[in-house]
C-alpha positions as CSV (number, residue, x, y, z in Angstrom):
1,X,-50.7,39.2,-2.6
2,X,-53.7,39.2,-4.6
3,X,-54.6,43.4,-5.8
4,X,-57.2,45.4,-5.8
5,X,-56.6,45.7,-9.3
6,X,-56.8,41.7,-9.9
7,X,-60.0,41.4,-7.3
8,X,-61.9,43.8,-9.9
9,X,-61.1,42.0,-13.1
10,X,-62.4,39.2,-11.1
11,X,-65.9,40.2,-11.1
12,X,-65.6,39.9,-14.8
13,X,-66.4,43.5,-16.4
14,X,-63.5,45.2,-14.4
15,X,-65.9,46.6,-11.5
16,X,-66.0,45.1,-8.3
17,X,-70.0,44.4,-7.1
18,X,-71.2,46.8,-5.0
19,X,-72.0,44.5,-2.2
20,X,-69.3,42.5,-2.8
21,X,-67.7,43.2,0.6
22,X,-71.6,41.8,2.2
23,X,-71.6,38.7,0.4
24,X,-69.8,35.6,2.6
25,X,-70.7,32.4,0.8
26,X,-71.0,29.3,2.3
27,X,-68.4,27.8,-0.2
28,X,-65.4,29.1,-2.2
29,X,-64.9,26.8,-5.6
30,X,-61.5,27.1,-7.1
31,X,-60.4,26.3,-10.4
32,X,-56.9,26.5,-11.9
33,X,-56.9,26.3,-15.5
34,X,-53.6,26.2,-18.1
35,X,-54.9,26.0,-22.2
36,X,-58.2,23.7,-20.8
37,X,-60.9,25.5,-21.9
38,X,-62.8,22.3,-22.9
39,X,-62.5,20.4,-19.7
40,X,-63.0,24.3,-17.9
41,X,-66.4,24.9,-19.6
42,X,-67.2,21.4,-18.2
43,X,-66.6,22.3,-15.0
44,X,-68.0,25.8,-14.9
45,X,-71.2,24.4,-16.4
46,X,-71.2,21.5,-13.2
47,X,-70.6,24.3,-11.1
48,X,-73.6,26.8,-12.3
49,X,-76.4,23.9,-12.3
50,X,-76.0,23.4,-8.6
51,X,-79.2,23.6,-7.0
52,X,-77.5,25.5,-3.8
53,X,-76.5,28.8,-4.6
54,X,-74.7,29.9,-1.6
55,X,-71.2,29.3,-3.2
56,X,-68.8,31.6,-5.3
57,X,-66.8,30.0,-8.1
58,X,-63.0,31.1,-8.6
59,X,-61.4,30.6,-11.7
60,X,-57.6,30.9,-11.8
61,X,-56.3,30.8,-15.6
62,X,-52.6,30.9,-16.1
63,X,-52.6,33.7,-19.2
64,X,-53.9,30.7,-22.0
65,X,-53.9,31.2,-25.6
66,X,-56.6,28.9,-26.2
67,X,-59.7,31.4,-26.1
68,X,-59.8,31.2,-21.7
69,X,-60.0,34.2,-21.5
70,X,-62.8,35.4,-24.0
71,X,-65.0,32.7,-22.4
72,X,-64.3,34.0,-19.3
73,X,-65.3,37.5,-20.0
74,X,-68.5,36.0,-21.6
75,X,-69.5,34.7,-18.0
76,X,-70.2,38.1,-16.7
77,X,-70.7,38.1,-12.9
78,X,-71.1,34.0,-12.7
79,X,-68.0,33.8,-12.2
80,X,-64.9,35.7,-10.4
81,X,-61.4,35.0,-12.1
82,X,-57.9,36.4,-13.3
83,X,-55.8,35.2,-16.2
84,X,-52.2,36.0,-16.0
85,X,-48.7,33.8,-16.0
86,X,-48.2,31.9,-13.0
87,X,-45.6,29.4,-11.1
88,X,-47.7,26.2,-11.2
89,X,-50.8,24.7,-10.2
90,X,-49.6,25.7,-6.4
91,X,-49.0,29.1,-7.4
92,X,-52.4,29.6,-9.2
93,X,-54.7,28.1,-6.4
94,X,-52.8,30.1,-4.2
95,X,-53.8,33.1,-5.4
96,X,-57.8,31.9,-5.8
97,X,-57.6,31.2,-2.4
98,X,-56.7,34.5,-2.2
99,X,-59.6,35.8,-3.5
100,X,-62.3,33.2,-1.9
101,X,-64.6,34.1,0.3
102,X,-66.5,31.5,1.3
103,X,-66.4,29.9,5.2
104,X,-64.9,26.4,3.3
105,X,-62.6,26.0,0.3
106,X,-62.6,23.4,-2.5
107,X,-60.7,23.1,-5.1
108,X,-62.0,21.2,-8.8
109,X,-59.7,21.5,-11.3
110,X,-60.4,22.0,-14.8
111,X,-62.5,19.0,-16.2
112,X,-63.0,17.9,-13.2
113,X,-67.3,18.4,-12.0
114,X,-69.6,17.5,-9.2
115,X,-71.3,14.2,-9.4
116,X,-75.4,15.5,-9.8
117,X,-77.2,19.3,-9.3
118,X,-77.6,18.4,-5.7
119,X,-74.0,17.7,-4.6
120,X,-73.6,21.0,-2.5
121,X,-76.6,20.4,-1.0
122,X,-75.5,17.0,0.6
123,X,-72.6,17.9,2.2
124,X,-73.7,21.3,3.0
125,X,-75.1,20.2,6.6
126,X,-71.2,19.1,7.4
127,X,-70.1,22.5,6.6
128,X,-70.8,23.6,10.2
129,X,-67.8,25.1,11.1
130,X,-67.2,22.3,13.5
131,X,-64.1,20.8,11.5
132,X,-61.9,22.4,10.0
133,X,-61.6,19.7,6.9
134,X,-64.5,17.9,5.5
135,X,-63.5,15.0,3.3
136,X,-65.9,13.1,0.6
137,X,-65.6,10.7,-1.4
138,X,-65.7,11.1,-5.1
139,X,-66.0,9.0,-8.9
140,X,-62.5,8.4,-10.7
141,X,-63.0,8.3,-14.5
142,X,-66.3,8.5,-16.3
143,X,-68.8,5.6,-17.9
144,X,-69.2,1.6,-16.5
145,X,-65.5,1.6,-15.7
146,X,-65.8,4.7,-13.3
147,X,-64.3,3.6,-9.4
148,X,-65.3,5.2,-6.1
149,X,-62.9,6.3,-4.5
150,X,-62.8,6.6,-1.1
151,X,-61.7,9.0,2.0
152,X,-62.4,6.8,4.9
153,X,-60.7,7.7,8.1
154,X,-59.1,10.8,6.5
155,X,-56.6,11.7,9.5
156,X,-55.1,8.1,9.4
157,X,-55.0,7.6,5.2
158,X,-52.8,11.1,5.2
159,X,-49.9,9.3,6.8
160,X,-49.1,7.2,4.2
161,X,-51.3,8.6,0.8
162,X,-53.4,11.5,-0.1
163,X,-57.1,12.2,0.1
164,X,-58.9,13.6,-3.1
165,X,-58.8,17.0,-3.4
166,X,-62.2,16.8,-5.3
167,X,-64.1,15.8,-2.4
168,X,-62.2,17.9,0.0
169,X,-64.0,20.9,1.6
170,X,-61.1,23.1,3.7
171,X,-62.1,26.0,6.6
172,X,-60.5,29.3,4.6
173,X,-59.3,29.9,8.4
174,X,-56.8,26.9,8.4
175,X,-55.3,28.5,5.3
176,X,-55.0,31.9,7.0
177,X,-53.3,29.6,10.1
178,X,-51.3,27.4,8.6
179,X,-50.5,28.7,5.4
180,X,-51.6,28.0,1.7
181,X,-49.7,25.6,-1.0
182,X,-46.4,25.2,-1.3
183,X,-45.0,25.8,-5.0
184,X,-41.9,23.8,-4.8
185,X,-44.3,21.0,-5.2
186,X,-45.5,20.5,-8.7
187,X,-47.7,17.4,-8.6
188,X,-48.1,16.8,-5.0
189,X,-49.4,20.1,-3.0
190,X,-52.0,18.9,-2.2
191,X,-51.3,16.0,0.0
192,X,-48.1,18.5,1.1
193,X,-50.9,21.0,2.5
194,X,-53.4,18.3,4.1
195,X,-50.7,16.5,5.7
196,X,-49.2,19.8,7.1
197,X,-53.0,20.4,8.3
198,X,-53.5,16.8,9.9
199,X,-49.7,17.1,11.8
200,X,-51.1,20.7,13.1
201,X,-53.8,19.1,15.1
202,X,-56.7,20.5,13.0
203,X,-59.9,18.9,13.0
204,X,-60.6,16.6,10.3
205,X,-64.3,14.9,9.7
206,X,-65.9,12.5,6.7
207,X,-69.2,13.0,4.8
208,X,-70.6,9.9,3.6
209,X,-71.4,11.8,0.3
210,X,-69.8,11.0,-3.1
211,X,-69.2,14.5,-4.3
212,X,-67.3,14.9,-7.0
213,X,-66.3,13.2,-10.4
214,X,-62.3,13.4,-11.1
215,X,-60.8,12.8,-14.9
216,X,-58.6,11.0,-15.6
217,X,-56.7,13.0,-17.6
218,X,-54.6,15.3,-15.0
219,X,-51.2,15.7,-13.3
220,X,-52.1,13.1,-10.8
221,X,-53.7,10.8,-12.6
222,X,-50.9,9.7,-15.5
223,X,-50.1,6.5,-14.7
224,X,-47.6,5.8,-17.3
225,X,-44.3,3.8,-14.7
226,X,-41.9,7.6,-14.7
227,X,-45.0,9.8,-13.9
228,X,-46.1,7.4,-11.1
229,X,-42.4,7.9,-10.6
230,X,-42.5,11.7,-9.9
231,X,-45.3,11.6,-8.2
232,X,-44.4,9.4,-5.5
233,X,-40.6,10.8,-5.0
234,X,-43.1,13.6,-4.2
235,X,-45.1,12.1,-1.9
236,X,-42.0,10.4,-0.3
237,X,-40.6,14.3,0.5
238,X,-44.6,15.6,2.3
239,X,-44.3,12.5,4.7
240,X,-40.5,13.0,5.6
241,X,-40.9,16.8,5.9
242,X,-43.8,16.2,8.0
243,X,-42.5,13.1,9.8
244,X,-43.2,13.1,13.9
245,X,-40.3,11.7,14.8
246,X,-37.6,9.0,14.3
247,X,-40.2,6.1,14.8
248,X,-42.8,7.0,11.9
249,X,-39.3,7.5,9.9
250,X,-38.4,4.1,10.3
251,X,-42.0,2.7,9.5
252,X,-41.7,5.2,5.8
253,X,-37.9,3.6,4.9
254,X,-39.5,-0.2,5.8
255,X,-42.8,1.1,3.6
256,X,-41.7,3.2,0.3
257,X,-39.5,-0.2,-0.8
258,X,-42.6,-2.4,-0.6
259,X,-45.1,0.1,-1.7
260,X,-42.9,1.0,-4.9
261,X,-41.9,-2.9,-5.8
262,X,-46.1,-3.5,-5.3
263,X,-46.8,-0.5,-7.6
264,X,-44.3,-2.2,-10.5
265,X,-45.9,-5.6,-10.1
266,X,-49.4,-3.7,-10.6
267,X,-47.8,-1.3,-13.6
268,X,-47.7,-4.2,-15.5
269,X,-50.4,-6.8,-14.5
270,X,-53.4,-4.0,-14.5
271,X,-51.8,-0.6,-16.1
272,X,-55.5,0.8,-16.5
273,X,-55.7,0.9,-12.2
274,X,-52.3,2.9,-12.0
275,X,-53.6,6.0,-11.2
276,X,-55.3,6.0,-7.8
């Protein structure tokens, strides 16, 4: 559980806000961060020059030695966050979530940014309370080579591959329902948690908005042939934990053979695509 004591060094000078407890933003931000501080002052700047303000931004630094937490501290109120040792990416947004208290949750990892000033603003009108996730689309990668990446019929693409958590907007309610991340997976908790979400019967809706900008640089998005390895063994253990029954457990052992031999062929005739 998230302490009193850690809620206070949140509001960055050790006090909590004297109206903290009144303030229920429309939006929760969070942001784990491990030794990123340049791709973390990216995203913090993305997140300050949004032209809504009904949001709270949650940073979640796991105790880096790269000068985190002095910038940090020099944020003052802008920003709520801890920085202490953690048990992985799970483990840290865990406890921002946690902390959030915004009516919808969404996490943007260090480096990672919203597309233009007015991003919350678009998809704010789909943050109704009428679904419980709101998915986006968002950019991968940065400059002419930069892909959209799409979320299109969200509940069906979950039953075979992940939907980007960069353009994903989650009711803090499901969390308190169904649970937060789980930290046995390293690379994968996020698919782990929205496929846990889609198999509960929660309601899942798409904004026509590109939200978000991802680098390319993370976890998820090495695309060297062993990391693309990992990940999917990964991915391969969310749909069999999740799996409805023999039937859709016969369609994943006819599909992981043929998705991993197509994912070889395209390792080595477009290695630059690998990622998504």
């Amino acid at each position: 559980m998230v302490t009193d004591s850690r809620i206070a060094r949140a509001t960055g000078n050790g006090k909590p806000a004297a109206d903290e407890s009144a303030q229920v933003p429309l939006v929760s931000i969070v942001t784990a961060s491990f030794n990123a501080l340049t791709g973390l002052r990216r995203t913090v700047e993305s997140v300050a020059a949004q032209s809504m303000r009904d949001f709270e931004h949650i940073v979640v630094d796991g105790g880096s030695a790269d000068g985190t937490r002095d910038y940090l501290e020099s944020m003052g109120r802008s920003v709520r966050w801890i920085s202490e040792p953690d048990n992985g990416i799970a483990d840290a947004l865990n406890k921002g979530i946690e902390m959030a208290r915004g009516s919808y949750v969404i996490v943007l990892q260090a480096d990672d940014e919203f597309l233009n000033r007015d991003s919350l603003n678009e998809v704010a009108p789909s943050l109704d309370g009428k679904s419980d996730i709101v998915a986006c689309d968002i950019l991968f990668g940065e400059g002419p080579g930069a892909r959209r990446l799409h979320s299109s019929f969200p509940a069906l693409r979950l039953t075979f591959k992940a939907i980007y958590h960069q353009g994903v907007f989650t009711s803090r309610a499901l969390f308190t329902r169904i649970g937060g991340f789980d930290p046995s997976f390293r690379i994968a908790m996020d698919y782990e948690f929205l496929l846990r979400a889609s198999r509960s019967g929660c309601r899942i809706s798409k904004c026509d908005v590109v939200l978000s900008r991802m680098a390319d640089g993370g976890i998820s998005s090495r695309s060297d042939w062993q990391s693309l390895l990992r990940r999917f063994s990964e991915e391969r253990r969310v749909q069999l934990a999740h799996c409805p029954g023999p039937a859709m457990r016969a369609v994943y052992a006819m599909y992981w053979p043929a998705y991993l031999a197509y994912r070889r062929i395209r390792s080595v005739s477009s290695p630059s695509r690998l990622a998504s």
